[in-house]
C-alpha positions in Angstrom: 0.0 0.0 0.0 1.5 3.6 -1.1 2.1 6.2 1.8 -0.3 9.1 1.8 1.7 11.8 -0.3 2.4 14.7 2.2 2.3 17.5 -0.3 -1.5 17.0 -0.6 -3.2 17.6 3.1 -6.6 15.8 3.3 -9.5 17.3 2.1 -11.6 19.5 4.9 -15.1 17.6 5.4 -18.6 18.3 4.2 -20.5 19.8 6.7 -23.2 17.3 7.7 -26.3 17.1 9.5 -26.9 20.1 11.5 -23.6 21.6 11.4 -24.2 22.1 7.6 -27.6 23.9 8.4 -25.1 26.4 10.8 -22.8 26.7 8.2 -25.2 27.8 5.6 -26.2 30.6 8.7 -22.6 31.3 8.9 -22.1 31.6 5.0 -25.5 34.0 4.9 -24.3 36.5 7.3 -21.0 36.6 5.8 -22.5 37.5 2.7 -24.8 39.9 4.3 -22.1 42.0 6.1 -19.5 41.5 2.4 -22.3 43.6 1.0 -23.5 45.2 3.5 -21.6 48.9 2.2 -23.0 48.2 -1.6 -26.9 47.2 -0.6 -27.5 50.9 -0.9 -26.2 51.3 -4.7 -27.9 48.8 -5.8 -30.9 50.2 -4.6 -30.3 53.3 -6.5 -29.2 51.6 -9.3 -33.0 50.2 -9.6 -34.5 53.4 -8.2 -37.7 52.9 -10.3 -38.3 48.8 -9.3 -38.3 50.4 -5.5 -40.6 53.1 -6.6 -43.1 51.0 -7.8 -42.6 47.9 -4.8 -42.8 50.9 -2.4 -46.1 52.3 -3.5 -47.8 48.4 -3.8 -46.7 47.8 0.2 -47.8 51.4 1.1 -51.3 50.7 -0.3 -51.4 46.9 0.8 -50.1 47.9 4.9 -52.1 51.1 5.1 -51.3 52.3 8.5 -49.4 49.3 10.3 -49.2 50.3 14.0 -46.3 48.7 15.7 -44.6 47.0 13.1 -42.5 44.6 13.3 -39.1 44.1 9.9 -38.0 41.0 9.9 -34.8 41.1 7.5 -34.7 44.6 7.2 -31.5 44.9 5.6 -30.8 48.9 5.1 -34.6 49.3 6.1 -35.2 50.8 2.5 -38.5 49.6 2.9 -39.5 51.6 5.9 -39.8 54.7 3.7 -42.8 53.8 2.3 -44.9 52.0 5.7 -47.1 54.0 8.0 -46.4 52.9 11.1 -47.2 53.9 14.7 -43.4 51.8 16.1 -41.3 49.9 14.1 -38.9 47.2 15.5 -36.8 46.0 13.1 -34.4 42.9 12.6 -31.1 41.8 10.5 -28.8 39.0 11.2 -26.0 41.5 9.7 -24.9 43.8 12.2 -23.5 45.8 9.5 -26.7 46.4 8.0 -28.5 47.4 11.1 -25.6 50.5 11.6 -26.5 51.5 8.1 -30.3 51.3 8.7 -30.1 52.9 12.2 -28.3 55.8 10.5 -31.1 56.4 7.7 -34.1 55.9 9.9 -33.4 56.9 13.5 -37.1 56.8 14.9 -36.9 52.6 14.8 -36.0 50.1 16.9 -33.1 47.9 15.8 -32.0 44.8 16.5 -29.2 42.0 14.8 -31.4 38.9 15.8 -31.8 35.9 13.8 -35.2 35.5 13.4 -35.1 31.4 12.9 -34.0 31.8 16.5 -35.5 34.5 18.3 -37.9 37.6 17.6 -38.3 40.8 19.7 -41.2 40.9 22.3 -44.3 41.8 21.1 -47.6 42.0 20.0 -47.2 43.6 16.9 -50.1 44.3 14.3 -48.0 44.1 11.2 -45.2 41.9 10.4 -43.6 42.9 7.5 -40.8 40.2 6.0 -38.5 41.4 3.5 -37.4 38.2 0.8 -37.2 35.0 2.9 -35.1 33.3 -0.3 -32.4 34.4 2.0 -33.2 31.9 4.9 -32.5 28.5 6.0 -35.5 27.6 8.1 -38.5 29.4 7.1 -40.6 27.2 8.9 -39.2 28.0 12.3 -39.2 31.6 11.6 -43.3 30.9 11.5 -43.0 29.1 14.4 -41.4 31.7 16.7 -43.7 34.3 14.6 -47.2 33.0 15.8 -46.2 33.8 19.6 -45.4 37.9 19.2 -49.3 38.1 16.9 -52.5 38.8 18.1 -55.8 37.9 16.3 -55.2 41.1 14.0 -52.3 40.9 13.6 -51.6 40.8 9.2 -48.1 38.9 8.3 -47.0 40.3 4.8 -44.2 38.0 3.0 -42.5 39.9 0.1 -40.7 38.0 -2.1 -40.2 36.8 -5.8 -41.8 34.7 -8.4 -40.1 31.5 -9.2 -40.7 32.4 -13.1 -37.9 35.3 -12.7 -34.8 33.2 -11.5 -32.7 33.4 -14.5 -33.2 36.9 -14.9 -32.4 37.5 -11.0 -29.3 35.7 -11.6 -28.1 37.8 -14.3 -29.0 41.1 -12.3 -26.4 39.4 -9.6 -24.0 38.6 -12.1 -24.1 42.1 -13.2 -24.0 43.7 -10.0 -27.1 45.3 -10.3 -28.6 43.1 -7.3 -27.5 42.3 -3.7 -26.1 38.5 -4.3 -27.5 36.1 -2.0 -26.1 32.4 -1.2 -28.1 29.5 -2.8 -31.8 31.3 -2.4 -34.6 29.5 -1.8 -37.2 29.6 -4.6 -40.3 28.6 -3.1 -43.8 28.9 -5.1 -47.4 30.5 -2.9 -48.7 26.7 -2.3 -45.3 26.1 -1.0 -45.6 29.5 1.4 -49.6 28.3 1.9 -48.3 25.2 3.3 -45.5 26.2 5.4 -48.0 28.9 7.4 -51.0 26.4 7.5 -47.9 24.2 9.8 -47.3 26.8 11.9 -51.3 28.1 12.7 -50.9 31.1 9.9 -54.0 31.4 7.1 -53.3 32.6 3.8 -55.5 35.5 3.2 -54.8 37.3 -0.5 -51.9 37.1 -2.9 -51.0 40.7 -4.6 -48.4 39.8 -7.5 -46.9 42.8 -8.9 -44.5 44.7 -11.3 -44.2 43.0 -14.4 -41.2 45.5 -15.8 -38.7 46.5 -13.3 -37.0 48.8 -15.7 -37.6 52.2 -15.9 -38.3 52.3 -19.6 -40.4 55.4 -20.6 -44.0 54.9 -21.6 -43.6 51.2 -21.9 -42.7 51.0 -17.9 -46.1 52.5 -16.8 -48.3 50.4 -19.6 -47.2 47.1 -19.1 -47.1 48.0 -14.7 -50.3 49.9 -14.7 -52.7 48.5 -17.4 -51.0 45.3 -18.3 -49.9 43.6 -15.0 -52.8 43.2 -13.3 -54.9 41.1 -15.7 -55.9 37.3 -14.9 -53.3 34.9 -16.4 -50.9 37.6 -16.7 -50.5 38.6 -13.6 -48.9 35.1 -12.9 -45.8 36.6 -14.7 -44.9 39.4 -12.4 -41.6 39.3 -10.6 -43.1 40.1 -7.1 -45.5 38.5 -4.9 -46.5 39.8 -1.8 -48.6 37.3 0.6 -50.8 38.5 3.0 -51.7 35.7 5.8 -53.2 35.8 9.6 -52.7 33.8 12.7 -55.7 30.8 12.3 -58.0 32.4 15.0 -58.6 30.6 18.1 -62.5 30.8 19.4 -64.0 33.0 21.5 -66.9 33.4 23.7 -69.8 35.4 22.7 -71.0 36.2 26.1 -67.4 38.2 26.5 -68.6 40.7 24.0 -71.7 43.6 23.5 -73.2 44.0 20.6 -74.9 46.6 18.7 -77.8 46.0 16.3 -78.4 48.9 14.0 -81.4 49.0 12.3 -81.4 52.1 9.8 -85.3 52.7 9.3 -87.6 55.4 7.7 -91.4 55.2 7.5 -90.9 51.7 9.4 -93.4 52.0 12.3 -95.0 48.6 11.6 -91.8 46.3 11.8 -90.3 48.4 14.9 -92.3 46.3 17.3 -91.6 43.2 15.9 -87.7 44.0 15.6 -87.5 44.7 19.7 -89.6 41.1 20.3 -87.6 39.3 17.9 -84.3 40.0 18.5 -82.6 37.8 20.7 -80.1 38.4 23.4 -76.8 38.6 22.3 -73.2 38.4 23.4 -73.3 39.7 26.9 -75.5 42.6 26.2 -77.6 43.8 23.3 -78.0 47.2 22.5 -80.5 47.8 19.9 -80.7 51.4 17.9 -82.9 52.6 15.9 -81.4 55.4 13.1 -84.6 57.1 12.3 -84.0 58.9 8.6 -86.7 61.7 9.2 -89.9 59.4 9.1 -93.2 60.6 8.3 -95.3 57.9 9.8 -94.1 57.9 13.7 -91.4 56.0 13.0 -89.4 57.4 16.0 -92.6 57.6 18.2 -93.1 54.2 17.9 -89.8 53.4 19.1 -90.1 55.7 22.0 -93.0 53.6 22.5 -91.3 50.5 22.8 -88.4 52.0 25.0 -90.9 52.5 27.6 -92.9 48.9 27.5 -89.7 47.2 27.0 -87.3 48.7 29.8 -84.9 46.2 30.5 -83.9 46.1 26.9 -81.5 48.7 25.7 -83.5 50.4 23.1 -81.6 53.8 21.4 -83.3 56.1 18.9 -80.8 58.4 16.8 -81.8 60.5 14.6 -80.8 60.2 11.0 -79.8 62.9 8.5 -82.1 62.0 5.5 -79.4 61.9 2.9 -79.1 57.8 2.3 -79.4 54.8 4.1 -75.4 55.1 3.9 -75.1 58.3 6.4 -78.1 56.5 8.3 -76.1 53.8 9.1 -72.2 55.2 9.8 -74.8 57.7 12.1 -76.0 54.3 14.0 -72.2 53.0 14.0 -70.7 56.0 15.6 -73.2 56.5 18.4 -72.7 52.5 19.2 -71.1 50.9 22.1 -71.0 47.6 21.4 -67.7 45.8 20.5 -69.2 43.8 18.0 -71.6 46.1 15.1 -74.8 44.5 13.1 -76.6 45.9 10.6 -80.2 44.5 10.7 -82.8 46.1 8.1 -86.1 47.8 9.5 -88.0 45.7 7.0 -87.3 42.4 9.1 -86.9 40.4 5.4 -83.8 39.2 7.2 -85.1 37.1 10.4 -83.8 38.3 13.3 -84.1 35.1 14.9 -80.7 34.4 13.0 -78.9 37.3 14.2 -77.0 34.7 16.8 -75.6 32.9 13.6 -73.7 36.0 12.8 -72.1 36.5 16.3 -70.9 33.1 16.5 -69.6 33.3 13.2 -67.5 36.6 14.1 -66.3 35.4 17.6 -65.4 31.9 16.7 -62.9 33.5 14.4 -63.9 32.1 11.0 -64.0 35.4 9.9 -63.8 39.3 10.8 -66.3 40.4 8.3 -69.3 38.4 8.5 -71.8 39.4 5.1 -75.6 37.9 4.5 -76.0 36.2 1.4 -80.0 35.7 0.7 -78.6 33.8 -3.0 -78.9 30.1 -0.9 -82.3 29.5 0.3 -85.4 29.4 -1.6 -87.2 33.2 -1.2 -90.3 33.2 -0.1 -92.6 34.9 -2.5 -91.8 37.9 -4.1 -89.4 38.6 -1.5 -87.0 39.9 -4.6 -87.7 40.7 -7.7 -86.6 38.6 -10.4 -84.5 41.5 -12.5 -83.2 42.6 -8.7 -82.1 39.3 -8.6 -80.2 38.8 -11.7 -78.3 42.5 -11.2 -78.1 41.6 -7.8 -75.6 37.7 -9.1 -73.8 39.7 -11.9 -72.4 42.4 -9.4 -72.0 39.9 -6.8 -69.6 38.3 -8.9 -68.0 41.3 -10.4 -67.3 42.2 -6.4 -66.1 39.0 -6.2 -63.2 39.7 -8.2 -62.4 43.2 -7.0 -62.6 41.6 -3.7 -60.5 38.6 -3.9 -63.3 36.9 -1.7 -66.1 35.2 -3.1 -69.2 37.0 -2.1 -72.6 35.6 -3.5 -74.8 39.2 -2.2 -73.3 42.4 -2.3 -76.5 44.3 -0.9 -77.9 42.4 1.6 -78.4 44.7 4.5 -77.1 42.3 7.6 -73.6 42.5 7.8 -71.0 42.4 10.4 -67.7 43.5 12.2 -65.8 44.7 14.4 -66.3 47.9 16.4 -62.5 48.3 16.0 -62.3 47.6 12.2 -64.8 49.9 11.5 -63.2 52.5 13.3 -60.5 51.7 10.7 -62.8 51.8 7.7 -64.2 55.1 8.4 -61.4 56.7 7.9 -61.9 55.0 3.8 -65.5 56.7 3.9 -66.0 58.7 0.6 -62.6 58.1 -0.6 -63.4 55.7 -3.5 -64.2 58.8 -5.7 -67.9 57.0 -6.1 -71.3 57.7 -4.0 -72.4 54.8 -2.0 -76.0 55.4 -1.4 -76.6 52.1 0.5 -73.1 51.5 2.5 -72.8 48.1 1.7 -69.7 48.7 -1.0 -68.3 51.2 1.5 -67.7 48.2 3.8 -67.3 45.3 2.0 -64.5 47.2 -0.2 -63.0 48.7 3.4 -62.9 45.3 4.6 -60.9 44.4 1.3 -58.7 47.0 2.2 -57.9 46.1 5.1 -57.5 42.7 4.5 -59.9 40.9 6.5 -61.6 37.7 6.2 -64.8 38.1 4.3 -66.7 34.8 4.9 -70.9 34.8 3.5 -73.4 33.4 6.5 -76.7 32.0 4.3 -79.9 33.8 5.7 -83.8 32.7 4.8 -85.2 36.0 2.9 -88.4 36.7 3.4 -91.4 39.1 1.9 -91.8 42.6 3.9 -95.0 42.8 6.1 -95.0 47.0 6.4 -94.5 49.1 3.9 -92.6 49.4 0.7 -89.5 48.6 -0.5 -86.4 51.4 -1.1 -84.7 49.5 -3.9 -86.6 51.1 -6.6 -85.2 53.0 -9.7 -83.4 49.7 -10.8 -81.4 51.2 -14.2 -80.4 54.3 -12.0 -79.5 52.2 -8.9 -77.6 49.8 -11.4 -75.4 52.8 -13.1 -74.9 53.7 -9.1 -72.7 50.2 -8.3 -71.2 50.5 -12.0 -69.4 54.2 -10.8 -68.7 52.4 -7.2 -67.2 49.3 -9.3 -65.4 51.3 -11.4 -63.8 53.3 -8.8 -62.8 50.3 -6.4 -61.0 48.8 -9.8 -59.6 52.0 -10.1 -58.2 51.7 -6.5 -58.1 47.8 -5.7 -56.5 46.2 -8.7 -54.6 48.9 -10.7 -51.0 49.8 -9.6 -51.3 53.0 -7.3 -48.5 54.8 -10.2 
């Protein structure tokens, strides 16, 4: 047997087992602080890409309370986030003294994430590109213990599709470099969160021309990108998920039933005995819209035979049902707000359905549909029905959440998201005359789960029906449709 030849010292091992999952940690944060000085340039050597992924996250956060940066990097991102606190993380300390210098009002930290996160709760957790991590699924893990039941996770990161052509922008030293990314597909980020208690909520995919190429840039980005099919080609996704809610009592909870109502007097009785208790207290009010028939006498009526009810009258200011209702929701005390209408076609003896629904978690928006059941009668007419189907699935798609009835007047939410959503009131650049888009488009917005709860629909007893003018009405939800397009699915450029 030959000697070993001295001139050639053995080989240094493979990493193996877990020591090869810490040396791919090791080899990230090396690279992290090598580039650490050039992340900047190559941000403003793709000025407009950041231009355009900065406006998308502005409009998709909103206003993101205490935030929390996972992989912050130089915290280029934080430009463009409303934020009450920000707590920010890198595993490159390098990175965090260059992001500490730019934005001064955050919290910084070099924390590896796979390992440990900051204290919380935080309402938004914003993480930048996990293709440069080795355990996403024990980030998730650690992540589900500093969220609360609002709290929105938003992943940004890029489509599998672009890998060559991110490859080449390395290459060419137009991108930050990263060590063997991950490229992982939405079912593969859908699956990972589902393991770790997280629900995936919407998918935004974005930016379809990174280049700042005039003309061409904002055609393809603005009027191009967004279309179905198409949209599966843009370079960026960003996934919006929630922590899988964990049930809660109804009897922790007060609710508010507003019942918007004008010339209603025959239905108000039979709204106070027919509406159950519910949560741990019911309070029931009445938004009188300047009724002719003693409307608001009635209910002063009933205040006094039914005194250990909570009975409210507010008075209305006879412009639409819309400002009726917002009038109701603003003088409301209940955690939990309802929308029942004065015509009772909607059976209050379901109303229960709707809190469970909300407090169990299932979701945060909780809309009627009345497209299930059989109606009784003439309980809708038949062209109100077909209008009523086509917009419902026009919504649908504006939306992202299937919604079978866009005008059914019992829907509900949270006191807290509505305080939220009122800040969105009358910014559509449309009228909303009945409230309904206002909130289900507000709701979208805000990115909460929009689940349908089937109700029976029944024919009025009193009076007559405010859905008249059908064309007019219909030309009404085409503007409002229009304008949440305008807002919802094309690029804020």
């Amino acid at each position: 047997m030959s000697a070993a030849n001295p001139t050639n010292p053995p080989e240094t091992p493979i990493p193996w087992g877990m020591a090869a999952i810490e040396a791919k940690r090791r080899s990230i944060l090396e690279n992290a602080e090598a580039n650490a000085s050039q992340r900047d340039y190559h941000i403003s050597r793709n000025a407009h890409f950041y231009g355009l992924l900065g406006r998308e996250l502005s409009t998709l956060v909103g206003d993101a309370g205490r935030l929390l940066f996972i992989r912050c990097q130089t915290g280029k991102l934080l430009d463009y986030v409303k934020a009450s606190s920000v707590t920010a993380i890198d595993v490159s300390a390098k990175m965090i003294d260059l992001a500490r210098q730019k934005h001064p009002q955050a919290v910084f930290h070099v924390m590896d994430p796979e390992k440990e996160l900051p204290e919380g709760p935080f309402d938004t957790v914003l993480i930048q590109d996990t293709t440069d991590m080795v355990d996403i699924q024990a980030l998730f893990d650690r992540l589900k213990h500093v969220c609360q039941p609002h709290t929105r996770v938003i992943i940004y990161t890029y489509n599998h599709f672009w890998e060559p052509l991110v490859s080449i922008a390395e290459k060419s030293n137009l991108k930050t470099p990263k060590v063997e990314p991950n490229w992982l597909s939405v079912s593969d980020y859908e699956g990972l969160l589902k393991l770790s208690d997280f629900e995936l909520l919407r998918v935004s995919r974005r930016i379809i021309m990174p280049f700042g190429i005039p003309l061409l840039s904002r055609l393809l980005n603005k009027f191009i990108a967004w279309m179905p099919g198409i949209d599966r080609l843009n370079l960026c996704h960003f996934i919006v998920a929630r922590p899988i809610a964990q049930p809660r009592l109804a009897s922790d909870y007060k609710v508010s039933v507003i019942i918007p109502c004008k010339d209603e007097k025959g239905n108000v009785r039979s709204a106070v005995e027919r509406i159950p208790e519910l949560g741990k207290e019911t309070e029931i009010i009445f938004c009188d819209d300047k009724s002719t028939d003693g409307t608001a006498d009635e209910v002063r009526l009933m205040q006094a035979e039914f005194p250990n009810k909570n009975i409210r009258l507010v008075d209305g200011p006879a412009i639409s049902k819309s400002r009726n209702v917002w009038t109701g929701f603003r003088a409301a005390t209940g955690d939990i707000l309802m929308i029942l209408d004065a015509d009772l076609t909607v059976m209050p003896e379901e109303l229960p359905r709707f809190v469970e629904a909300i407090v169990s978690g299932k979701g945060e928006f909780i809309n009627g549909s009345r497209m299930v059941y059989p109606m009784q009668g003439q309980a809708m007419k038949f062209a109100n029905m077909l209008g009523n189907k086509g917009f419902a699935t026009l919504f649908s798609y504006l939306l992202g959440s299937t919604v079978r009835d866009t005008l059914c007047g019992t829907k509900v939410l949270w006191r807290k998201d509505w305080e939220k959503i009122s800040f969105m009131i009358d910014t559509w650049g449309a009228e909303d005359r009945w409230g309904d888009y206002e909130l289900l488009f507000g709701a979208a917005k805000l990115n909460l789960r929009i689940v349908d709860l089937p109700v029976h629909y029944q024919e009025r007893t009193y009076g007559d029906t405010k859905m008249n003018r059908r064309f007019k009405n219909g030309l009404v939800m085409l503007r409002f449709c229009w304008a949440a397009f305008l807002k919802l699915k094309l690029p804020q450029m």
